[in-house]
C-alpha positions as CSV (number, residue, x, y, z in Angstrom):
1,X,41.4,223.7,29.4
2,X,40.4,227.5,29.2
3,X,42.0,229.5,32.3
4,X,39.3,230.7,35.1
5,X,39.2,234.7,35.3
6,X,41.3,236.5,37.6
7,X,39.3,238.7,40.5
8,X,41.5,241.7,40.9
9,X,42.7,242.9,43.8
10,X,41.3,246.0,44.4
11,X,37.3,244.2,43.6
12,X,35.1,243.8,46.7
13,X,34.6,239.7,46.8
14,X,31.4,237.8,47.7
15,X,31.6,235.4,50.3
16,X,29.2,232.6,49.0
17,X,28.6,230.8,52.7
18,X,27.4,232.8,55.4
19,X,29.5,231.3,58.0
20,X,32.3,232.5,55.8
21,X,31.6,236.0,57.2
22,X,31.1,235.2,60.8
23,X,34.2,233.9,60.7
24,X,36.0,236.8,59.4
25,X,34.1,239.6,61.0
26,X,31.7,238.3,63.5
27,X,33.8,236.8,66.5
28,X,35.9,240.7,66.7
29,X,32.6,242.1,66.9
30,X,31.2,240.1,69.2
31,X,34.1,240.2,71.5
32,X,34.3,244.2,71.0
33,X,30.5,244.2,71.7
34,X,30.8,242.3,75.1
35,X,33.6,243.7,76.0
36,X,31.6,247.4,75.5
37,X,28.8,245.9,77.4
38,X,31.4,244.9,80.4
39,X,32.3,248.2,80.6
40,X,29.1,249.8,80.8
41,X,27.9,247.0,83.6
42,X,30.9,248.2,85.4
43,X,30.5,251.9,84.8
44,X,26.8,251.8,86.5
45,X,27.8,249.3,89.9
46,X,30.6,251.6,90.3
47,X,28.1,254.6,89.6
48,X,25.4,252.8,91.9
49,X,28.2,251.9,95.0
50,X,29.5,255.9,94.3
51,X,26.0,257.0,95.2
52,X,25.1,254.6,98.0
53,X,28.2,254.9,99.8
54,X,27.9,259.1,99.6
55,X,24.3,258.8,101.0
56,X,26.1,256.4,103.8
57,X,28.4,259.0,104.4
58,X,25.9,261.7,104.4
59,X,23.4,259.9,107.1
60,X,26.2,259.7,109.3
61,X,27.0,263.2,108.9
62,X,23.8,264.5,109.8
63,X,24.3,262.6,113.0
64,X,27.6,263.2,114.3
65,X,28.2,265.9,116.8
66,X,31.7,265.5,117.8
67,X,35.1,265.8,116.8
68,X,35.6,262.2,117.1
69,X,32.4,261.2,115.1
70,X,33.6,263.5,112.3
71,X,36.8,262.5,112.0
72,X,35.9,258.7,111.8
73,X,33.3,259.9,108.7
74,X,36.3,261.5,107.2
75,X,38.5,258.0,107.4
76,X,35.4,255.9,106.6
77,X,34.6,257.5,103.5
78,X,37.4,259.3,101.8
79,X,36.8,261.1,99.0
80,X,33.1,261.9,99.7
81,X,31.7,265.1,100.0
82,X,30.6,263.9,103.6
83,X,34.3,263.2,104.3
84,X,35.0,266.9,103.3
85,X,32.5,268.7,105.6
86,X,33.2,266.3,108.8
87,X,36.9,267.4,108.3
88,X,35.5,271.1,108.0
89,X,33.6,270.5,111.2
90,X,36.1,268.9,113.1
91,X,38.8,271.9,112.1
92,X,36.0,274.5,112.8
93,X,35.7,273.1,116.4
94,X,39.3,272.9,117.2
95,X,39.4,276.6,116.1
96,X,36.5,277.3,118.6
97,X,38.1,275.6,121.3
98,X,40.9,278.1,120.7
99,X,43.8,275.2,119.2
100,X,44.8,277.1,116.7
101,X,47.7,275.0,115.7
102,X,45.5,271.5,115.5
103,X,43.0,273.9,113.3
104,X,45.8,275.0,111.0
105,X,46.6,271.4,110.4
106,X,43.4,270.0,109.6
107,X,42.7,273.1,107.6
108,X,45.7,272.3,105.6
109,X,44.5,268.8,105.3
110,X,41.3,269.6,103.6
111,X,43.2,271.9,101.3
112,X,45.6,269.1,100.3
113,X,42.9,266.2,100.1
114,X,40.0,268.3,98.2
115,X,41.5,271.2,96.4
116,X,38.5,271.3,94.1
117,X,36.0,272.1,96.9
118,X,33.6,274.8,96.2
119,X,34.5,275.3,100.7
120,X,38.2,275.4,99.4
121,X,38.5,279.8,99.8
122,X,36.7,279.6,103.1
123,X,39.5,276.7,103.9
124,X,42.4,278.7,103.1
125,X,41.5,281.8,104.9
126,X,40.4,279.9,108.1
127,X,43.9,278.4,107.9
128,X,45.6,281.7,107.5
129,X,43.8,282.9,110.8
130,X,44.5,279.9,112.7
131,X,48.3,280.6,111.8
132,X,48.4,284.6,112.6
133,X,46.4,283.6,116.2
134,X,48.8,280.6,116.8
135,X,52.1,283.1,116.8
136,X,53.0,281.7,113.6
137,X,53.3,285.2,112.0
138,X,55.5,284.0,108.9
139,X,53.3,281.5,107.8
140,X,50.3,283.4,108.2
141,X,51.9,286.3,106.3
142,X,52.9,283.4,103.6
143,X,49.4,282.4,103.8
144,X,47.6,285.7,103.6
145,X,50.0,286.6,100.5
146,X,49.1,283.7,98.3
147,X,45.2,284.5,99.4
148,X,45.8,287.9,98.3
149,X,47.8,287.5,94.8
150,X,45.6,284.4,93.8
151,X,44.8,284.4,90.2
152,X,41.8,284.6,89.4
153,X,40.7,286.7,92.6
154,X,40.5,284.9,95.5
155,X,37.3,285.3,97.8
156,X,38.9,286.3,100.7
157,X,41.5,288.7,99.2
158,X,40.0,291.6,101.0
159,X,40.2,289.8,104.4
160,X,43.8,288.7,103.2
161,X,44.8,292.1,102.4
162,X,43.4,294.2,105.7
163,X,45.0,290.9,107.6
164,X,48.1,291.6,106.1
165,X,48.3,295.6,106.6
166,X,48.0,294.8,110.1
167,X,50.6,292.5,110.2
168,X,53.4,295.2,108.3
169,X,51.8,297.9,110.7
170,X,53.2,295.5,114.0
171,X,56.4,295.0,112.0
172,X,57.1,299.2,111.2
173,X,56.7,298.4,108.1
174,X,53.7,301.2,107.0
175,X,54.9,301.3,103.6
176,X,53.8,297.8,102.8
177,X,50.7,298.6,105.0
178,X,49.9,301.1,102.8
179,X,50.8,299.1,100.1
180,X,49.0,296.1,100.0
181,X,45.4,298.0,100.9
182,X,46.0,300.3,98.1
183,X,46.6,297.7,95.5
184,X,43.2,295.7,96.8
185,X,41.4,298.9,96.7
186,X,42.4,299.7,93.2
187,X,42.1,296.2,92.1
188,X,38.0,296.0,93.6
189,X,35.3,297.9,93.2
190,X,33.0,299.0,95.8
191,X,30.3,296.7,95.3
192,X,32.3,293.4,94.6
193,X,34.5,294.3,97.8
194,X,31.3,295.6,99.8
195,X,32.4,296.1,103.6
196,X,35.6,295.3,103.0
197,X,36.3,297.9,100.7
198,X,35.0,300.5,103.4
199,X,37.2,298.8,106.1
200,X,39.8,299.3,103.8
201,X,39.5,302.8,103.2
202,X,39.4,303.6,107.3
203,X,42.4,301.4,107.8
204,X,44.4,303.0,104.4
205,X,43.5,307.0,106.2
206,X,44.4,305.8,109.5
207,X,48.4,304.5,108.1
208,X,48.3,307.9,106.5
209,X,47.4,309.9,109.5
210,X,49.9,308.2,111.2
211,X,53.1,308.4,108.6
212,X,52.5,312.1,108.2
């Protein structure tokens, strides 16, 4: 009886059935398939309930006009833009109502629970003024610092910087008065720094009159 020829190895082999395939390749593929398929189904409802749920947010928004109404947006809808502004609004009012130390801490808040807001610099610095007007001079300075030595340049850094001199000129300390509005002024040009640059300059002649 003559021996049947070996296949080698390393030769692709023809499945004669059909079903012979399937079996070997078709279930995986189907299962990857659905399972890709389940994935984008759940991508777009949570897409969809994303959307709907900051347009929810957004309507209430546009009618809340008190501090309660905004802060009940905010814990309603965390994580929404909606949620960021009715924290915004609710720290702005606290500020105008002269509670400097409830502003700070809802300032802070924000900061902590949306540090990628594009409102984030306006944020900061508000915070840094509710500290200086509360009597919290360390922390504002602390504050007012980290505005000014933020890398890249923070928005407020001029603000920072003039808020800062006056805070040295109440402690004696005119060298770091002097100090800290020089290095803004040679760090920004007249045009990027626009009046603060020119506020800047008065303040900087004014520590020099006064130290001669």
């Amino acid at each position: 009886m003559a021996n049947q020829p070996s296949t080698p190895l390393d030769e692709p082999q023809i499945l004669e059935d059909s079903s012979d395939f399937f079996q070997q390749y078709g279930k995986p593929a189907l299962l990857a398939t659905a399972a890709f398929i389940a994935i984008l189904i759940g991508s777009a409802f949570w897409m969809h309930s994303r959307i709907a749920r900051e347009e929810e947010a957004s309507e209430k928004l546009t009618g809340a006009t008190t501090e309660q109404q905004w802060q009940a947006i905010a814990a309603q809808y965390p994580g929404t833009g909606a949620a960021a502004l009715a924290l915004i609004q609710a720290a702005h009012a606290e500020q105008a109502a002269a509670n400097f130390n409830g502003a700070a801490t809802l300032y802070e808040n924000i900061a902590r629970q949306y540090p990628s807001h594009p409102a984030l610099p306006a944020v900061q610095y508000a915070r840094a003024q509710c500290l200086e007007a509360s009597g919290n001079r360390a922390d504002a300075k602390n504050a007012y610092e980290a505005i000014f030595h933020a890398k890249p340049a923070h928005a407020f850094a001029g603000g920072a910087a003039i808020a800062l001199a006056k805070i040295y000129y109440n402690e004696k300390n005119l060298t770091a008065a002097r100090q800290v509005l020089g290095d803004y002024l040679s760090n920004t040009s007249a045009q990027s720094g626009g009046s603060r640059v020119q506020e800047a300059r008065g303040l900087l002649r004014d520590l020099s009159a006064i130290s001669q």
